[in-house]
C-alpha positions as CSV (number, residue, x, y, z in Angstrom):
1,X,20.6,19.3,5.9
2,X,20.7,20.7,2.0
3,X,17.9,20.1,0.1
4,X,17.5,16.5,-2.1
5,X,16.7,13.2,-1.3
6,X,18.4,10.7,1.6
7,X,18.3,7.0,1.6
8,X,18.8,5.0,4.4
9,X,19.6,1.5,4.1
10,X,18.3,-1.1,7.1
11,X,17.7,-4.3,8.2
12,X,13.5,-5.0,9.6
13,X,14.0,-4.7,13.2
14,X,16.9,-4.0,13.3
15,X,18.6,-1.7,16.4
16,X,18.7,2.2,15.0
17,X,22.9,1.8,16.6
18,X,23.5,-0.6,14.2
19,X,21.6,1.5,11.4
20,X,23.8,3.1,8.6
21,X,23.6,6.8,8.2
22,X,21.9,8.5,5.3
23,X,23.0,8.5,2.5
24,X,22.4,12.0,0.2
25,X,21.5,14.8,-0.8
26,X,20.2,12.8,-4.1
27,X,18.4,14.3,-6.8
28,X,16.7,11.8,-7.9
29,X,15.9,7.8,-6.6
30,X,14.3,4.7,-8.1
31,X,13.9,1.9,-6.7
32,X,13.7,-1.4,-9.1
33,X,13.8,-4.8,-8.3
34,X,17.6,-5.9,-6.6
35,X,18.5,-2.2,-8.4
36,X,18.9,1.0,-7.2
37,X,18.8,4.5,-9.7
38,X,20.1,7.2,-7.9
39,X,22.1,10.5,-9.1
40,X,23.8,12.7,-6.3
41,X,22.9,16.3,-6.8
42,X,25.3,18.7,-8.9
43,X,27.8,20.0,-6.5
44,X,27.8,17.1,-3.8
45,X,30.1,14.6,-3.1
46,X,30.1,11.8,-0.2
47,X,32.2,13.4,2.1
48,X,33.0,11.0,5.8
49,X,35.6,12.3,7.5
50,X,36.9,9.1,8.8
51,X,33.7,8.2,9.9
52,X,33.9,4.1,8.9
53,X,29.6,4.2,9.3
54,X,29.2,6.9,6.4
55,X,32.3,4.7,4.3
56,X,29.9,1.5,5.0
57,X,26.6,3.8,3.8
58,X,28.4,4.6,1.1
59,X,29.3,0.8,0.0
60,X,25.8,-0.1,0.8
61,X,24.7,2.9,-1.5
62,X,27.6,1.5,-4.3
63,X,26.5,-2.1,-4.2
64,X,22.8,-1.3,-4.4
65,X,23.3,1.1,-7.8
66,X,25.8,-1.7,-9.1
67,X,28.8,-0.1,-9.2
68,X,30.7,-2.7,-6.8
69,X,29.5,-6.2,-6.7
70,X,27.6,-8.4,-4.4
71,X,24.2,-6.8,-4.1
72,X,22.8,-4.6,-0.7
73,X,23.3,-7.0,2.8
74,X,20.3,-4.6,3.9
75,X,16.9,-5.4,2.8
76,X,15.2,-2.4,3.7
77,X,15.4,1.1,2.2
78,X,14.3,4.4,4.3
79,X,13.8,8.2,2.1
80,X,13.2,11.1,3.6
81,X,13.6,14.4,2.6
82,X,13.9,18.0,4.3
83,X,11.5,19.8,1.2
84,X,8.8,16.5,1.7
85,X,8.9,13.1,0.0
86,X,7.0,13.1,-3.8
87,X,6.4,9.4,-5.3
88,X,5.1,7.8,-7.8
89,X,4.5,3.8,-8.9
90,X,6.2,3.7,-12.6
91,X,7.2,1.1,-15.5
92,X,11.1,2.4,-15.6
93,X,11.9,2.6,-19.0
94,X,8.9,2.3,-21.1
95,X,7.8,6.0,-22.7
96,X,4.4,4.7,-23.8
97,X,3.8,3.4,-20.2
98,X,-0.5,2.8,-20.4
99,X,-2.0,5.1,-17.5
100,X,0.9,6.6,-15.8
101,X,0.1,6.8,-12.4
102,X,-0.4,9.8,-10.3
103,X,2.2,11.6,-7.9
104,X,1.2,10.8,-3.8
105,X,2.5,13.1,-1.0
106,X,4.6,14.9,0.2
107,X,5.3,12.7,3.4
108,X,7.7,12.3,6.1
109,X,9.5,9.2,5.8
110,X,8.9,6.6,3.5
111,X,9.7,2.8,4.1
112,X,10.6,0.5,1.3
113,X,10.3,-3.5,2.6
114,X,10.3,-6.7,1.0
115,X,7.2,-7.2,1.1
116,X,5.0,-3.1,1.9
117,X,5.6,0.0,0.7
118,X,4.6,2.5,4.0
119,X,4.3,6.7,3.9
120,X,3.8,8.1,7.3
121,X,2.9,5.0,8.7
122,X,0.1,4.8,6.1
123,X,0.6,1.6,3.3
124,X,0.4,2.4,-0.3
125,X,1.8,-1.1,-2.0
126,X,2.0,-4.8,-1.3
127,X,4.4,-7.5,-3.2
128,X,2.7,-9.7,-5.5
129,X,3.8,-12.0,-7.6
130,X,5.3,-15.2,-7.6
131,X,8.4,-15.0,-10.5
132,X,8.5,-11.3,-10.4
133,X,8.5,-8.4,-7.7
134,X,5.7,-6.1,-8.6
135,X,3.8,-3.9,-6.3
136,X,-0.1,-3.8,-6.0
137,X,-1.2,-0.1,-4.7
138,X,-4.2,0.2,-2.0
139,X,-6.3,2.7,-2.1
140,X,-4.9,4.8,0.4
141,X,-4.0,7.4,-2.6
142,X,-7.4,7.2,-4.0
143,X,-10.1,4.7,-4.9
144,X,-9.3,4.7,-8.2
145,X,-5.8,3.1,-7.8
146,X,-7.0,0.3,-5.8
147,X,-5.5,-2.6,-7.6
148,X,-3.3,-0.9,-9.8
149,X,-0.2,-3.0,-10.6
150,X,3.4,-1.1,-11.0
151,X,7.1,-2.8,-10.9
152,X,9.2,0.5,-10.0
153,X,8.7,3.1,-7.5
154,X,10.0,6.4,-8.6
155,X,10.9,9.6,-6.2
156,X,11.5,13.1,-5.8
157,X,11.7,16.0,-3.9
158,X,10.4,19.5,-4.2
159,X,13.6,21.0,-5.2
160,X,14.3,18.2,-7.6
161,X,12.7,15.9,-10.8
162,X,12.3,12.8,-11.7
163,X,14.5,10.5,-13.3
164,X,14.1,12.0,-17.4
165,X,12.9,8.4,-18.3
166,X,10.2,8.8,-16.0
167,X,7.2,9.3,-18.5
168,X,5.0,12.5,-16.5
169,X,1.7,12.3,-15.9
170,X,-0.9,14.6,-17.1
171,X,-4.3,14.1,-16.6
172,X,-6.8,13.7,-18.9
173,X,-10.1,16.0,-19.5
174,X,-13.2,14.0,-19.7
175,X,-15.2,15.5,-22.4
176,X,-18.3,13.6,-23.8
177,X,-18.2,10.6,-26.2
178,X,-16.6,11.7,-30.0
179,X,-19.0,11.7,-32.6
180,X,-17.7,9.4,-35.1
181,X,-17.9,5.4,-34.0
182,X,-14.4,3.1,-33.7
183,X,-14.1,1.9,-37.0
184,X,-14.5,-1.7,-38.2
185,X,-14.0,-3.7,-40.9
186,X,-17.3,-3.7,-43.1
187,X,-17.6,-5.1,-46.3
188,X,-18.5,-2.5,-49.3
189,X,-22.2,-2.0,-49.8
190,X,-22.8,-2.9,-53.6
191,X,-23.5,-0.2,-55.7
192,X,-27.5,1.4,-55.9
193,X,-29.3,0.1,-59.6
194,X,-29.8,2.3,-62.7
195,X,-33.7,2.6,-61.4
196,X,-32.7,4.2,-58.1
197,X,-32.6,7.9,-57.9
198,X,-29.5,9.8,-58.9
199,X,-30.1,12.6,-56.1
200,X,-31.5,10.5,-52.9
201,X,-30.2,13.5,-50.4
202,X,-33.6,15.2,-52.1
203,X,-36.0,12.4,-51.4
204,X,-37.6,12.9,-47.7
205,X,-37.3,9.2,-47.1
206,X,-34.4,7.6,-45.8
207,X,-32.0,5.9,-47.5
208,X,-32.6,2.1,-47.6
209,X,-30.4,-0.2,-45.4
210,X,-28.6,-2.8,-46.7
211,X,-30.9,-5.8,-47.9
212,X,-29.9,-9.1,-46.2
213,X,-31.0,-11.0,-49.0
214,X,-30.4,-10.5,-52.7
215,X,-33.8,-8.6,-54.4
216,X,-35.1,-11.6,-56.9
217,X,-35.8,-8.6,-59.7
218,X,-34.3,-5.4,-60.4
219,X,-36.9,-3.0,-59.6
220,X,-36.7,0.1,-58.2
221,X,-38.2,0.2,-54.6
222,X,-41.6,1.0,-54.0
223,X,-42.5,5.1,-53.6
224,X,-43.2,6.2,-50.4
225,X,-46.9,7.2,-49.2
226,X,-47.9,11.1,-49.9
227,X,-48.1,11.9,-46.2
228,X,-44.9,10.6,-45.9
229,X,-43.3,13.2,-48.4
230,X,-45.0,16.1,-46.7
231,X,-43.6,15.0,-43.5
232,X,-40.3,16.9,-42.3
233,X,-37.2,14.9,-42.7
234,X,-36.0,12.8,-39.5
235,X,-32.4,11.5,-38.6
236,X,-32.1,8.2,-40.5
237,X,-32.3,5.7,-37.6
238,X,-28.8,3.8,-36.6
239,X,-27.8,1.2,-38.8
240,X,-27.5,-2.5,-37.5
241,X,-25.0,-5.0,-38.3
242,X,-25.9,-7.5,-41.1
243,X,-24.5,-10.4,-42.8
244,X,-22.3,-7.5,-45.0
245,X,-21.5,-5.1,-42.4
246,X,-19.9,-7.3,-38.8
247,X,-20.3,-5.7,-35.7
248,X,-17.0,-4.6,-33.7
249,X,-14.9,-7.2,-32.9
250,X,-14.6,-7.2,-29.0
251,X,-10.9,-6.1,-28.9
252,X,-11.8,-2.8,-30.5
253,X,-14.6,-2.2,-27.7
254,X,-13.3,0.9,-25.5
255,X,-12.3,0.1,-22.3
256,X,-12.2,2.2,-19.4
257,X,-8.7,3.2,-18.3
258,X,-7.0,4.4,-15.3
259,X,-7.5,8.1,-16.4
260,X,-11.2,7.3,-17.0
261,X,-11.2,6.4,-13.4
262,X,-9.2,9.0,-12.1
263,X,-11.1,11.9,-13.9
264,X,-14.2,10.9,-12.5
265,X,-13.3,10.6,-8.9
266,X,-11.2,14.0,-9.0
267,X,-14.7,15.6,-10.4
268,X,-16.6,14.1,-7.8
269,X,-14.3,15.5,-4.6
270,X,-13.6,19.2,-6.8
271,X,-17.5,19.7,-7.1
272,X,-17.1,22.5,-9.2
273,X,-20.4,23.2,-11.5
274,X,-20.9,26.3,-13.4
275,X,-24.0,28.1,-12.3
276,X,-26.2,29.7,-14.5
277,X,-26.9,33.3,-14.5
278,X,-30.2,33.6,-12.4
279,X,-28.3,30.9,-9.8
280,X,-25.4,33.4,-9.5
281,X,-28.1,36.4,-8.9
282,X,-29.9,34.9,-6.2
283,X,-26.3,34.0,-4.5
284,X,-25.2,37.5,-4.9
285,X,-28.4,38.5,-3.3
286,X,-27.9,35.9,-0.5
287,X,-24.3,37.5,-0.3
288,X,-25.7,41.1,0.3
289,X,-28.2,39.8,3.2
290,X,-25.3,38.0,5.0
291,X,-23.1,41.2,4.5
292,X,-26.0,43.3,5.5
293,X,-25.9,40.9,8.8
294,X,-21.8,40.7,9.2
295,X,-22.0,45.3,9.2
296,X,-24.6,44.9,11.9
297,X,-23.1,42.0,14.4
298,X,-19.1,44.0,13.8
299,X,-21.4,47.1,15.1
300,X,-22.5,45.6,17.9
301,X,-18.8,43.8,18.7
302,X,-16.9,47.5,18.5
303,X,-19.8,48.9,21.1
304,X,-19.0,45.8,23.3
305,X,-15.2,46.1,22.4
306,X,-15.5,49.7,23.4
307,X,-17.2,49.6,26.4
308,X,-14.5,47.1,28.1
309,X,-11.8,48.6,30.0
310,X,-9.0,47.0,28.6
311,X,-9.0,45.7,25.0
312,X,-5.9,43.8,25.5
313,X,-7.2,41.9,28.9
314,X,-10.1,41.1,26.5
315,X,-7.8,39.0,24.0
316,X,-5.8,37.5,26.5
317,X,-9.4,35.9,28.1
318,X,-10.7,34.9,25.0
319,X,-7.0,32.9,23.6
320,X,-8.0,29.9,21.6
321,X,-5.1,27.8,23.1
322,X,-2.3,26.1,21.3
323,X,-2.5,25.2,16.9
324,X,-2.7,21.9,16.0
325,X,-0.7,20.0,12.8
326,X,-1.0,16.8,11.0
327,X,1.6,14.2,10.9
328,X,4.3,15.3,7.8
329,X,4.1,18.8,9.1
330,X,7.7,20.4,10.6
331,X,7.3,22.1,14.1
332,X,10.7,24.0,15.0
333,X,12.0,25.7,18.5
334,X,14.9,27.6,18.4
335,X,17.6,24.3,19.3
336,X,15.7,21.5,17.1
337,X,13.2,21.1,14.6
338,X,10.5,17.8,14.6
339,X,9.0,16.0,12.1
340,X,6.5,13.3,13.0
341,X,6.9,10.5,10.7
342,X,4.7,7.3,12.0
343,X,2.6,6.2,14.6
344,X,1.7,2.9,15.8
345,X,0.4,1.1,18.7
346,X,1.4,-2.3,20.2
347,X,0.6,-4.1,23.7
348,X,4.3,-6.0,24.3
349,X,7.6,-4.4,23.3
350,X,10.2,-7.2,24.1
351,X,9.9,-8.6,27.8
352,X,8.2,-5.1,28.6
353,X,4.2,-5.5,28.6
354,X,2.0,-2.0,28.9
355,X,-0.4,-1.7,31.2
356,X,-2.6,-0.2,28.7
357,X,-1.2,0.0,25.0
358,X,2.1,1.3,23.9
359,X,2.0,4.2,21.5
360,X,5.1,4.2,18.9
361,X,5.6,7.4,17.7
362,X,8.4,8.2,15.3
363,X,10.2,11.9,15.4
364,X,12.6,13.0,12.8
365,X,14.8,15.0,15.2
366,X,17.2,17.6,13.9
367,X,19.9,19.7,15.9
368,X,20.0,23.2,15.7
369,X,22.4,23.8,18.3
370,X,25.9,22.9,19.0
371,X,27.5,19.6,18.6
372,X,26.9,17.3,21.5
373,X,23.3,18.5,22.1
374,X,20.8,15.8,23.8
375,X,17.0,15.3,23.3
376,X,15.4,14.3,26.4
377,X,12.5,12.1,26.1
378,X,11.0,14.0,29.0
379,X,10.7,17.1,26.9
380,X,7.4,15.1,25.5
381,X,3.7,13.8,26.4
382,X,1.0,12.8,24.6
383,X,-2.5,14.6,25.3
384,X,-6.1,13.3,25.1
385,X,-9.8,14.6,24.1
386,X,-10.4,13.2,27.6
387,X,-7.6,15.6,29.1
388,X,-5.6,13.0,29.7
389,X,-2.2,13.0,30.0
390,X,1.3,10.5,28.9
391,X,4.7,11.4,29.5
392,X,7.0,9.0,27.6
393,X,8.8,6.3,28.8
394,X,12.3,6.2,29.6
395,X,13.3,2.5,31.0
396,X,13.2,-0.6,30.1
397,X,11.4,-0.5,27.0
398,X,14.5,0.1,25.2
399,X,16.8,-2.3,24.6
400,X,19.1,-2.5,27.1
401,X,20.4,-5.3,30.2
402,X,16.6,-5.3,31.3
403,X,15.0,-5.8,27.9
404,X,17.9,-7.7,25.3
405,X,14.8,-8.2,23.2
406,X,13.3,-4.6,22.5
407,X,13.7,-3.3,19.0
408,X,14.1,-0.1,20.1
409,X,17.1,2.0,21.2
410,X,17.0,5.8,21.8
411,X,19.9,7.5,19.7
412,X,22.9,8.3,21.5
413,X,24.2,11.1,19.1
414,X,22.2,14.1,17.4
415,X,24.6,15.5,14.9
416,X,24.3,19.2,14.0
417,X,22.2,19.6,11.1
418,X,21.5,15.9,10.3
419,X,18.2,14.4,10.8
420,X,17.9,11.6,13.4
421,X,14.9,9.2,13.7
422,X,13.6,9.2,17.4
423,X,11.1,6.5,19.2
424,X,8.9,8.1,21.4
425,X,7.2,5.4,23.4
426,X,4.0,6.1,26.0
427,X,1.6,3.5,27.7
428,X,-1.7,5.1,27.2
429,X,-5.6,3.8,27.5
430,X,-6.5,2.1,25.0
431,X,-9.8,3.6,24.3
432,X,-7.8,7.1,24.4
433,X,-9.3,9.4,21.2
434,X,-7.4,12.8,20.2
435,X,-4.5,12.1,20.5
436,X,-1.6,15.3,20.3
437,X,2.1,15.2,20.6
438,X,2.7,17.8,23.4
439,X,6.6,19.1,22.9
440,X,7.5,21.2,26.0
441,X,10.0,23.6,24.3
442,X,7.1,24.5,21.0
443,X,4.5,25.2,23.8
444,X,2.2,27.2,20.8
445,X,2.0,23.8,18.6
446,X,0.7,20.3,18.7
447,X,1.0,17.5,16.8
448,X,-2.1,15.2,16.2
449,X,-1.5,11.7,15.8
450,X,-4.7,10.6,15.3
């Protein structure tokens, strides 16, 4: 698969037979309401073969940019990626967008519906709105965009960039408050008498404020007390708002802004404080204690190290067992390469009902072999904290004669190089924590689904 974007277009629940194939490499995609923005990367062309599914895709693909009339017949729109999934909630079209929002992932899959936006089985957006399709974000990406509202949903790639009318987001440094006040519309202080002083930056009192009534003689203000001269000069005290000087009207009061929320929470997780010169003694001085402690215990392991034998049986006893990755991550044998994209749990799956729970887990499968390859769904299990463990199901949870009903079919063809969306299904406990993805032919790597 080359690198860019791939969309697929699908129907909710609808059998992954009668799914279209990808559409793609794409360099960039975004998705509007009833509109799709999409450019095929420089060098790529839709190329079928005779292959009326891919001629469909491409209609689908057509109708949804615009280019041939009568809007998508599928609802739904699937992007994945081979580099990772990059997205971002955007006002297409507006370069002095208010608080652009932040990029999220790189995921998997992600699903576009009518009414969710879902990464990896994790939901970013809802529809709201009752005359217009906009999309409210959760705080799955953050706290701080809880709430936020967006119309478009933007996307990219690692090898690729966003559409150039995408307005980028930079984040703001917090500093502290600037010096000088918003301004506001004040009203011109009238001009000091022919008694006051010429030179009042000299006097060590401050500067009257602004009478709110008018003086009923022209004299010159009374002279400050003695002590009060000999006293050092203080800041004047803030002024306060009188009858000839308004206070800020409340649409020129700052308001906190996305970025002002953002800053804050990404200071809070960072940490990062500079220490002072004494703190960074006594931590270098810590540091030589622990080192002084590391040169003694690496002693002691070479004596015990030294003392065995065999250095190599050593190893071998003490092996950690198998690594472990999160969903998103790629795990590749030498025929195939997985990528787990969701996982879910339900109790009834068409007529089929699990003894326990049933445990949904999507594979992005790709073939590295030779055409005509199979995966076998018995070349996975799922493992427990408990040490329990599933083998997935092969019967009559799929659709088929037994179960009409079931959403689910397992693909029949894994094209070289192409990747093809998989449903692992298990019937596990339902109080069963830890769960790992167990794949027979990567014996040195897990997946963990929980």
């Amino acid at each position: 698969m080359d690198p860019g974007l791939y969309v697929t277009f699908f129907n909710e629940g609808e059998r992954f037979d009668d799914e279209l194939p990808p559409v793609g490499p794409l360099e960039h995609v975004v998705v509007r309401d009833r509109l799709l923005i999409a450019d095929r990367k420089d060098g790529h062309h839709a190329d079928f073969f005779g292959n009326s599914r891919g001629i469909e895709a491409e209609y689908e693909f057509q109708r949804a940019t615009g280019t041939e009339p009568g809007g998508v017949r599928r609802t739904d729109l699937r992007v994945v990626a081979p580099q990772g999934v990059y997205l971002r909630f955007v006002s297409f079209g507006h370069a002095a967008e208010h608080d652009p929002v932040p990029e999220l992932g790189p995921y998997a899959i992600v699903v576009v519906g009518k009414q969710f936006v879902e990464a990896d089985g994790d939901r970013l957006a809802i529809r709201i709105g009752n005359t217009q399709n906009l999309w409210e974000l959760t705080a799955t990406g953050g706290t701080a965009l809880g709430g936020v509202i967006r119309p478009d949903i933007a996307f990219r790639t690692r090898s690729t960039r966003y559409h150039p009318e995408i307005k980028p987001f930079r984040p703001a440094h917090h500093a502290a408050a600037p010096a000088h006040p918003a301004k506001t519309h004040a009203a011109v202080a009238p001009a000091p008498s022919a008694h006051a002083p010429s030179h009042p930056a000299k006097s060590h009192t401050p500067a009257p404020a602004v009478p709110t009534k008018p003086h009923r003689s022209a004299s010159p203000p009374p002279t400050a007390p003695s002590h009060e001269r000999r006293a050092p000069s203080a800041p004047a005290a803030p002024r306060t708002p009188t009858t000839a000087e308004p206070a800020p009207r409340p649409a020129e009061v700052a308001t906190p802004t996305l970025r002002d929320r953002i800053g804050p929470e990404q200071q809070t997780r960072s940490g990062s404080t500079v220490a002072s010169p004494a703190r960074e003694r006594r931590q270098w001085g810590g540091a030589a204690w622990r080192l002084r402690f590391f040169i003694i215990l690496s002693l002691v392991v070479l004596l015990a190290a030294f003392s065995i034998p065999s250095l190599s049986s050593l190893f071998a006893g003490s092996s950690a067992g198998p690594s472990t990755v999160g969903v998103g991550n790629a795990v590749t044998s030498p025929d195939w390469t997985y990528n787990v994209g969701s996982v879910r749990r339900v109790a009834k799956i068409g007529t089929a009902q699990a003894h326990g729970i049933y445990l949904v887990v999507a594979v992005a499968a790709t073939n590295r072999t030779a055409a005509g390859a199979q995966l076998s769904r018995n070349n996975f299990s799922v493992a427990s904290a408990g040490g329990d463990q599933y083998a997935a199901i092969t019967g009559s949870v799929y659709s088929g004669t037994d179960n009409p009903t079931s959403s689910y079919a397992w693909p029949k063809e894994f094209p070289v190089g192409r990747s093809v969306i998989a449903q692992l299904i298990f019937d596990i406990n339902p109080s069963a924590t830890g769960l790992q993805l167990v794949i027979q032919d990567v014996p040195s790597t897990r997946v963990r689904l929980e």
